[in-house]
N, C-alpha and C positions, 0 to 999 in steps of 0.2 A: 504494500500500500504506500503511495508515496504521499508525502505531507508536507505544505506548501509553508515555507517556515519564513518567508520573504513579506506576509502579508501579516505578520506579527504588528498588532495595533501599538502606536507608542506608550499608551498608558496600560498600566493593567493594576487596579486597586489601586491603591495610592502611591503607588510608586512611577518614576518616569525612566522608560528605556531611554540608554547613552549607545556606549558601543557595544559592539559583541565580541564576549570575549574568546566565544568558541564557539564548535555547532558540531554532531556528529548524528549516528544512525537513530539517537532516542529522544532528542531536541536538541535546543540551542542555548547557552545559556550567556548572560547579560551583566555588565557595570550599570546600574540603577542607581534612582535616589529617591528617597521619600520627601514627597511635594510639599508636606508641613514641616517637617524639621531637617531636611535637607542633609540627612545621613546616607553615606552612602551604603548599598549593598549586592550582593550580586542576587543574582534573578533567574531562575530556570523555568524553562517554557519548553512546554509539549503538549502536544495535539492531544486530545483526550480519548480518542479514539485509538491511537497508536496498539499494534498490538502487541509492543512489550512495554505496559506502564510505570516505565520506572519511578517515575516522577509521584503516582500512590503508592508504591512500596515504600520509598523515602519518607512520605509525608507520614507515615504508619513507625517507621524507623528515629526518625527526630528525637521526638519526646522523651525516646527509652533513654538518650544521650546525653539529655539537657543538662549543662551544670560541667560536665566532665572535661578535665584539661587535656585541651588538643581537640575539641568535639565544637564543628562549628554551630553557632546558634541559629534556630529556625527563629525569623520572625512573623513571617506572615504564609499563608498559601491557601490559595483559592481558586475557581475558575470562571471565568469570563468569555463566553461564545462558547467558542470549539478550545478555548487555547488554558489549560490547569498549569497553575504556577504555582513556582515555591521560591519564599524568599529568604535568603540565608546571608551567613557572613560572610561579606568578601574579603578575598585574603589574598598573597601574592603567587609569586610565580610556583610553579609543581616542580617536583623533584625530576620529573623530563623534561622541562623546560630548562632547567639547571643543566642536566646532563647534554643535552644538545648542542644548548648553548657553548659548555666546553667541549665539544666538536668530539661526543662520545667517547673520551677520553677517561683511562680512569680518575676516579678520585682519590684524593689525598686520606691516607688511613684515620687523621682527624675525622676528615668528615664524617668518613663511613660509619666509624663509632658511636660517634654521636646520631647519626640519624638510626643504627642499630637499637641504640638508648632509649631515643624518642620513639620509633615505630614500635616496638616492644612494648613499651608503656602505654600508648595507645591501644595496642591489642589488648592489656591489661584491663584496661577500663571497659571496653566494648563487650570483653569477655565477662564483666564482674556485673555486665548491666545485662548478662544473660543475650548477647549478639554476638551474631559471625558474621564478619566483613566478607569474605568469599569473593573479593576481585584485589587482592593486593595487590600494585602496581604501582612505578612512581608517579603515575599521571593522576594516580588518586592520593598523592601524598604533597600538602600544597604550604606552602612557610607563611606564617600571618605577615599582618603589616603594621606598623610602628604603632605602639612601643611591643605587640608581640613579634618581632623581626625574627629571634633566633629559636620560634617555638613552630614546632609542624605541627599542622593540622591533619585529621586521616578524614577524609571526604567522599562522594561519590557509596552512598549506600543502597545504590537501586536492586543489588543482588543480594544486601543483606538479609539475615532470619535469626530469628530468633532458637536457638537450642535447645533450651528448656520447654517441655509443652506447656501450658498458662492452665490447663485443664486438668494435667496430673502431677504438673510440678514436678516430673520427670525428667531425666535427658533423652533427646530423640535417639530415637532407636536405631540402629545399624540395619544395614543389608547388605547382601551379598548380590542383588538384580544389579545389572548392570543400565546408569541415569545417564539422560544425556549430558553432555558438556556443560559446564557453569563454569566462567571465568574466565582468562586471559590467558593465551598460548603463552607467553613467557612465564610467567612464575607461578601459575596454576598449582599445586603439587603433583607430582605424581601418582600419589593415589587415585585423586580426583580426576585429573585428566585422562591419564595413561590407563585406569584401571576401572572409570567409573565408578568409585565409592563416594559413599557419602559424607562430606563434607563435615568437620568439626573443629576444636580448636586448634587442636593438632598443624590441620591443614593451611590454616591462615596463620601459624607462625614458621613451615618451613615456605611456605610462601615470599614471605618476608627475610628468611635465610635465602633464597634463591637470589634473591633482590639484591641485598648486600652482597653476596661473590660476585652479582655477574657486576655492579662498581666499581670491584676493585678488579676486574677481567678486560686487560688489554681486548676493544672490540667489543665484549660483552660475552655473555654465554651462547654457545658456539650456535644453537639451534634459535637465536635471533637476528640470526645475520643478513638471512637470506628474506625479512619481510614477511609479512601477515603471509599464511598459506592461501592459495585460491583453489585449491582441486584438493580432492581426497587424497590424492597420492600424495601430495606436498603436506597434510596435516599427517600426513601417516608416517613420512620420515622424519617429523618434526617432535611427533611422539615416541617413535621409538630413540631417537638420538637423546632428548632429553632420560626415558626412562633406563637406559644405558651407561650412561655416564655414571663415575662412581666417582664419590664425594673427593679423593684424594687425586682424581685430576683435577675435579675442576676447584679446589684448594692450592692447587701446586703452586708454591713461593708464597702465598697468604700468611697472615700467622695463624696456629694452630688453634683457636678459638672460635674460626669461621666452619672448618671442618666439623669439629665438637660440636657445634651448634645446630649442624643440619643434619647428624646422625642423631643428635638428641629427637629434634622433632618428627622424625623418622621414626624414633622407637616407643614412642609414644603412643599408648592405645587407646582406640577410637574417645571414651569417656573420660579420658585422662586428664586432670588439670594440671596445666603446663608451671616450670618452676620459675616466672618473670624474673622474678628480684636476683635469680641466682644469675640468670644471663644478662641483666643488666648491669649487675656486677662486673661479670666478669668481662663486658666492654668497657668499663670504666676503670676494670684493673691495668685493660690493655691499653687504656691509651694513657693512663700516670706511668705505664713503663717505660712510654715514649715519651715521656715526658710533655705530653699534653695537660693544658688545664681549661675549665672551665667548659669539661665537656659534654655538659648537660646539655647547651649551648648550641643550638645549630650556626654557626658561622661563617656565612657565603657573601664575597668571596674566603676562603678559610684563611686567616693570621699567619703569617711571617713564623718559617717553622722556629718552634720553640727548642731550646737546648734540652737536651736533656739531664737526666740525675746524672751527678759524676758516677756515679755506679756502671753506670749503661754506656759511658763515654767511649766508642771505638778507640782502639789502639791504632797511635800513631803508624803511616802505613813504612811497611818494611817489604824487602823481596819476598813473594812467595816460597815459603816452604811449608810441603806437605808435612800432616801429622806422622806419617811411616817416615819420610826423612828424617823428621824432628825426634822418633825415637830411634832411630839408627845412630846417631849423634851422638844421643848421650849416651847409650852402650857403647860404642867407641869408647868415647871418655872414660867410661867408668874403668873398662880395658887398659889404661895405659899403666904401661912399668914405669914409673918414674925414679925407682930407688937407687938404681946403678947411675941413671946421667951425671953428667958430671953440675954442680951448683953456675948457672948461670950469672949470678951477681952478688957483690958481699953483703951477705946477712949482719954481719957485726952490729951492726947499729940494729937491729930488730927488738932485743931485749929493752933499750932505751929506750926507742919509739912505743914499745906497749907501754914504758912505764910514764912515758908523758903523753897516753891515751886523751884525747878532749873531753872535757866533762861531756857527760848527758847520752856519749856513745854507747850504743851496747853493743855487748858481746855477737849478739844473732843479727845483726847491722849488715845487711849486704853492701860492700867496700866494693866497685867498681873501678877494674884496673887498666880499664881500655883506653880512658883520657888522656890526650896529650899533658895533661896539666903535672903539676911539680908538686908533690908530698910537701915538699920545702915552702912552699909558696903561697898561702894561704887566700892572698888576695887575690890570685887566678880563677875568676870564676868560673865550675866546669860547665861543658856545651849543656843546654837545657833542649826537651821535649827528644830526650832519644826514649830508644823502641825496649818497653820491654826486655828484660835477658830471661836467660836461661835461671837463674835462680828462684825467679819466679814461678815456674813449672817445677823445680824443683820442691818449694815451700808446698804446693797445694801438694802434690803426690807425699812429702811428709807426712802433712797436715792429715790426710787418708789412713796414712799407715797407722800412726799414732791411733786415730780411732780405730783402727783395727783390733790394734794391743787390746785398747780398753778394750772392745766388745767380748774380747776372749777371756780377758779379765777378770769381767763381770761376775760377779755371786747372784745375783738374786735378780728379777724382773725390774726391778726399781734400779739398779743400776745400768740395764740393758734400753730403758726405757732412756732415760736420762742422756747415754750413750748416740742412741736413736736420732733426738731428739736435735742434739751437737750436730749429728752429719748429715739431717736435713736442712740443719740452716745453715751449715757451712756451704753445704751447696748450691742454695738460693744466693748465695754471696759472693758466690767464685763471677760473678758477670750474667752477661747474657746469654752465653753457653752452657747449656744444661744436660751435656754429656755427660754419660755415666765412663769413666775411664775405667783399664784395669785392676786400679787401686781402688776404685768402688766397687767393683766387681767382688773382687778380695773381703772389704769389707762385708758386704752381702753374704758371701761364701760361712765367715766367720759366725755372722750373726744366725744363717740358718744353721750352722751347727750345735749351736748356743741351744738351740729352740729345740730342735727335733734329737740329738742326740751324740755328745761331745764325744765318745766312745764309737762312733759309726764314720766310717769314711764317703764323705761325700762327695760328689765329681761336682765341679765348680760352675759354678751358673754360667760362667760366659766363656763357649768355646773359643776356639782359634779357626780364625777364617782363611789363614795364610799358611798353615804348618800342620796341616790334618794329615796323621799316619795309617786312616786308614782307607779303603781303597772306594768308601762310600762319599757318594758325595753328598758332602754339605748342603744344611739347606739353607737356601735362598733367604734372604730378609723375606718379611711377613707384610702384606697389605695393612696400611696404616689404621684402617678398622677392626684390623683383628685386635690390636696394642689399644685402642681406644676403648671398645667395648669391653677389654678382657679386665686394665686398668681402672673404668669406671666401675665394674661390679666389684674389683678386690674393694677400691674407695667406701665403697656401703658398706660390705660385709665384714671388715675388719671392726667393729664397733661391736660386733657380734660375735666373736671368737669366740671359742668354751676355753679351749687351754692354748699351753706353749704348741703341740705339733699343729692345730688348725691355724695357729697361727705361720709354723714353718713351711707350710705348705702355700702358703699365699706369698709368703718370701720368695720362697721356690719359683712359682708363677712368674711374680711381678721382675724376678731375675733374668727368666727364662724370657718372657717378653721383649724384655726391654733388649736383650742382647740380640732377638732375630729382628728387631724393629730396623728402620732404615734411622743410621745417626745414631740408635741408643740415646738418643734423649728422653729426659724426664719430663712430664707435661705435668701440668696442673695438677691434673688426677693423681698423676704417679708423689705430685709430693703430699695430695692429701692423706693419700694413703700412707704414708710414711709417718705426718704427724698421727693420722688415727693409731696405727700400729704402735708410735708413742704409748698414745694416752692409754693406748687397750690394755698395753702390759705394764702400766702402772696400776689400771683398777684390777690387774689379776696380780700385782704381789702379795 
């Protein structure tokens, strides 16, 4: 049915059409103003007759809203002729309007964060008022206007419904029939799209995870490229390519909280209420790592990147050297015969010089003997902003060892806990790399011995990927969701141990994991589980 959207009268109740700010398949919608007090607001007009009324589902939708931050205000809606309006709050540009404008270009991990923070939060609310949004998109994510600049609004509710039934105060019921299409080829879920299930909160928050990677997705996610589908065959590839794709491509170079987040909402069942605060959190933990602030804040265009914590500060750059070079080195070193050489230079003065040591030096003072500078010369200042040495890698692999000693140490849970506790935050400390070396390994080895049985020999959590004697081969690192899922269940379950071996067994795991993972790094999960494992064996001493 076509509908003639050109003969739109200039008044409609008290408000007066300006421009148009848009027009698509379900109306057109309008910058107004109200003819007595000269406020402005936007205006959506549609045929009444149309045969998808979005415009009364909206007007049905409003009210559930009213009050809620980020939730634009209805003020008026009525119909006049053929033509049902609704008049709401006009607000600025939409998060594709944003995006275009920067010439589809990713965005700055700032932004993402924060609009990750705000959409979330909004889902929150919509969800707490008993509604599912069901067309997440940026074109329905729109930034207020002064003094709300840095606050999104979630807009565009013509496909929303309500979850709860109003007559049994139930949640809608599940099916396995397969429903037509509802929503948006780009960040639809997959369930919904790909599979024809029914829609719930679930869905409208990995919706919202799709949204965030394909932003930060040089080009966008890959099954957007090619334009709205127009034939069966083109929605067919479109669906299968999205329902294909597995989280740890399309994360690939992300940080690791975008991936977590779209296997969370994935694993989430049908009824399930979703945990907001925790993933809002943990966007906002990610972006204080980077030294972001005020990231509640939508800020377009985004701020003059901020520095970060000296914690996080990259090291000055040096020549590349690999990590297997860098421990071929100091094997080397450790190798060398030094006892027969003959003494390079006269020591005599050696014993003098400790004894007029400079106050305040200590003993474990790493003394850097590479400077051209003179021992004698005090006023020679030495060169500043060199790289790091080798002592440095030395100090942390001590630092390792020593908790080792202790953990084997240890008498009783209360000291094992204690122990724990030391080399998860010495590890949160070592920087931004959160590789497990083989001094952590070691440590781990130690501790599950500790646990499950100091008299039993146990083969060491983390093989050797370079020196295998036997004629099997090695396996492979493990798909990034194996480590994530496996990780986030030890995270629960460790609160819940009975003894020491239920416990050694989750050490075992989280060892065995972490070593077939790509990198052996520890994520989030992997340190909570660490403090949980803490706390667990202090309430079993």
């Amino acid at each position: 049915m076509a509908h003639d959207y050109d003969h739109i009268p200039r008044r409609l109740g008290n408000y007066w059409l300006e421009t148009r700010l848009g027009s698509g398949y379900s109306g057109s919608i309008f910058r107004a103003y109200n003819v007595y007090t000269g406020e402005f607001v936007a205006l959506k007009v549609q045929d009444v007759n149309h045969e998808c009324p979005t415009n009364r589902y909206e007007e049905h939708i409003y009210p559930l809203l009213q009050g809620g931050e980020g939730m634009p205000k209805l003020f008026a809606s009525g119909v006049q002729g053929k033509w049902h309006y609704l008049v709401i709050s006009l607000l600025g540009s939409s998060l594709d309007n944003i995006y275009r404008n920067n010439g589809k270009k990713p965005l700055d991990l700032r932004s993402v964060c924060s609009i990750a923070i705000q959409v979330i939060s909004r889902l929150q609310t919509m969800h707490n008022h008993e509604v599912l949004h069901r067309d997440i998109q940026l074109g329905n994510c729109a930034i207020g206007l002064s003094p709300n600049e840095t606050m999104i609004y979630m807009i565009d509710f013509g496909f929303s419904k309500q979850y709860i039934d109003q007559r049994t105060r139930r949640h809608i019921p599940d099916s396995k029939q397969k429903r037509d299409f509802l929503g948006n080829y780009w960040f639809t879920s997959v369930g919904v799209h790909c599979k024809g299930k029914v829609p719930s909160r679930r869905d409208d928050l990995e919706a919202a995870a799709l949204m965030f990677i394909h932003l930060l997705t040089p080009g966008g996610l890959s099954w957007t490229r090619n334009g709205v589908p127009k034939t069966d065959e083109q929605h067919r590839r479109l669906k299968r390519a999205k329902e294909t794709a597995r989280p740890e491509d399309l994360c690939r170079g992300m940080p690791s909280e975008f991936e977590e987040f779209l296997r969370y909402c994935r694993r989430l069942k049908f009824a399930e209420q979703p945990d907001y605060e925790h993933w809002m959190n943990e966007f906002r933990e990610l972006a204080h790592e980077n030294g972001f602030t005020e990231i509640d804040k939508f800020i377009w265009p985004p701020p003059p990147q901020q520095a970060k914590p000296a914690r996080s500060q990259p090291a000055p750059q040096r020549p590349a050297v690999t990590t297997s070079e860098m421990e071929n080195v100091l094997q080397d070193l450790a190798k060398l015969q030094l006892n027969n050489r003959p003494i390079l230079a006269d020591q005599t003065n050696v014993p003098a010089a400790q004894a007029t040591k400079p106050e305040g030096k200590k003993d474990g003072d790493v003394i850097d003997l590479s400077s051209d500078s003179s021992v004698g010369n005090p006023s020679q200042e030495p060169p500043r902003n060199l790289p790091p040495r080798t002592p440095v890698r030395i100090k942390k692999a001590s630092r390792l060892e020593q908790l080792r000693i202790a953990i084997s140490d240890a008498t009783d849970n209360a000291g094992l806990a204690t122990v724990v506790a030391e080399f998860t935050t010495f590890l949160k400390e070592t920087g931004s790399s959160k590789t497990l070396t083989k001094e952590g390994f070691a440590f781990m080895d130690a501790l599950y011995k500790q646990l499950a049985d100091p008299s039993v020999f146990v083969q060491p959590l983390r093989t050797s990927r370079t020196r295998s004697t036997t004629t099997e081969k090695p396996a492979g690192p493990q798909p990034a969701y194996v480590k994530l899922d496996l990780v986030a269940r030890l995270r629960r379950e460790v609160v819940r141990a009975q003894d020491n071996r239920a416990l050694a067994k989750m050490v075992a795991d989280f060892g065995a994991v972490t070593n077939r993972s790509s990198g052996r790094t520890i994520t989030k999960d992997g340190f909570a589980f660490l403090e949980g494992l803490s706390s667990r064996l202090k309430a079993l001493n």
